[in-house]
C-alpha positions in Angstrom: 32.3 -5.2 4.6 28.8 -6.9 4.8 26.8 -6.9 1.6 23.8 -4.2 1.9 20.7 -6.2 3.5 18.2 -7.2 0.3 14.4 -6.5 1.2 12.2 -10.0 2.1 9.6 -11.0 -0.6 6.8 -10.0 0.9 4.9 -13.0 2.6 2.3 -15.1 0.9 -0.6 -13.1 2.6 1.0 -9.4 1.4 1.3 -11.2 -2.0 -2.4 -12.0 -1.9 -3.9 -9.0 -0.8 -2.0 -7.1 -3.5 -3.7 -9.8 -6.4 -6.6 -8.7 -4.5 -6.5 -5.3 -5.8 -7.4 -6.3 -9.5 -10.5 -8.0 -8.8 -13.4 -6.4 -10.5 -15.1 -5.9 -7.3 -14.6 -2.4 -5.5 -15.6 -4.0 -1.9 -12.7 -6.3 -2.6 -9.9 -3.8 -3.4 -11.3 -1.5 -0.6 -11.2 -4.4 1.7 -7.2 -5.2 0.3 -6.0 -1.4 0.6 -7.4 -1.5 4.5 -5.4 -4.7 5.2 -2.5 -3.5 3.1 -2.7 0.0 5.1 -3.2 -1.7 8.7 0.1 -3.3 7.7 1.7 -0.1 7.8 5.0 -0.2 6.4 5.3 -3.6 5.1 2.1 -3.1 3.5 3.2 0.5 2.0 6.5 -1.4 0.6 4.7 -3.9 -0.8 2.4 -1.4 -2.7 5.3 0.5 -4.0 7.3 -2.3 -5.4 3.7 -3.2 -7.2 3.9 -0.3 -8.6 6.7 -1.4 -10.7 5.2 -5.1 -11.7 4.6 -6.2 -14.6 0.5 -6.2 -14.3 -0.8 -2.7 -15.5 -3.9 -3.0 -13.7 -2.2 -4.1 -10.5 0.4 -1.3 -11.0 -2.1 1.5 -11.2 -4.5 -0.1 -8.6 -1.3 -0.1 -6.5 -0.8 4.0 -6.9 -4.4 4.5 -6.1 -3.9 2.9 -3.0 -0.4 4.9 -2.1 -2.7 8.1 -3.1 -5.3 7.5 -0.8 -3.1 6.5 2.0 -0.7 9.6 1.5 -4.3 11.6 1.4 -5.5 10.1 4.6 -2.0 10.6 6.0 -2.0 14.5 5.3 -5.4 15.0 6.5 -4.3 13.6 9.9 -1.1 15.7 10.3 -3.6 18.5 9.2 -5.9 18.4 12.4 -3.4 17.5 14.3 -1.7 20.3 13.3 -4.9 22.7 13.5 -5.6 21.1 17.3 -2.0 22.1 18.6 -2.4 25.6 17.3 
């Protein structure tokens, strides 16, 4: 039986854009979140396993972000929802 694939470290730009998110500066982390999010799900995986790191400012920056995407994400299926109907 083949052993269960492992996910990838996330590549040294994914890994940058997340260090990104605990500059002081809030054009900064806006500017990370919007190339983490353009990512799509590599960018979502790599927010969730930050999540669980061991910075706490980078861990709860990291849930902001998954917030607002999963906000922006149900306001979309909303009026798309609302235009079909």
């Amino acid at each position: 039986m083949d052993p269960e694939p492992q996910p990838e470290d996330p590549p040294s730009s994914i890994g940058a854009l997340l260090s990104l998110l605990t500059d002081e500066s809030k054009s900064t982390q806006k500017a990370a979140i919007k190339a983490l999010t353009d990512m799509g799900i590599a960018g979502s995986r790599a927010l969730e396993g930050a999540t669980e790191g061991a910075d706490p400012k980078l861990r709860a920056r990291a849930r902001q972000a998954l917030l607002a995407i999963a906000r922006k994400r149900g306001q979309k299926t909303l009026t798309r929802l609302l235009r079909s109907s």
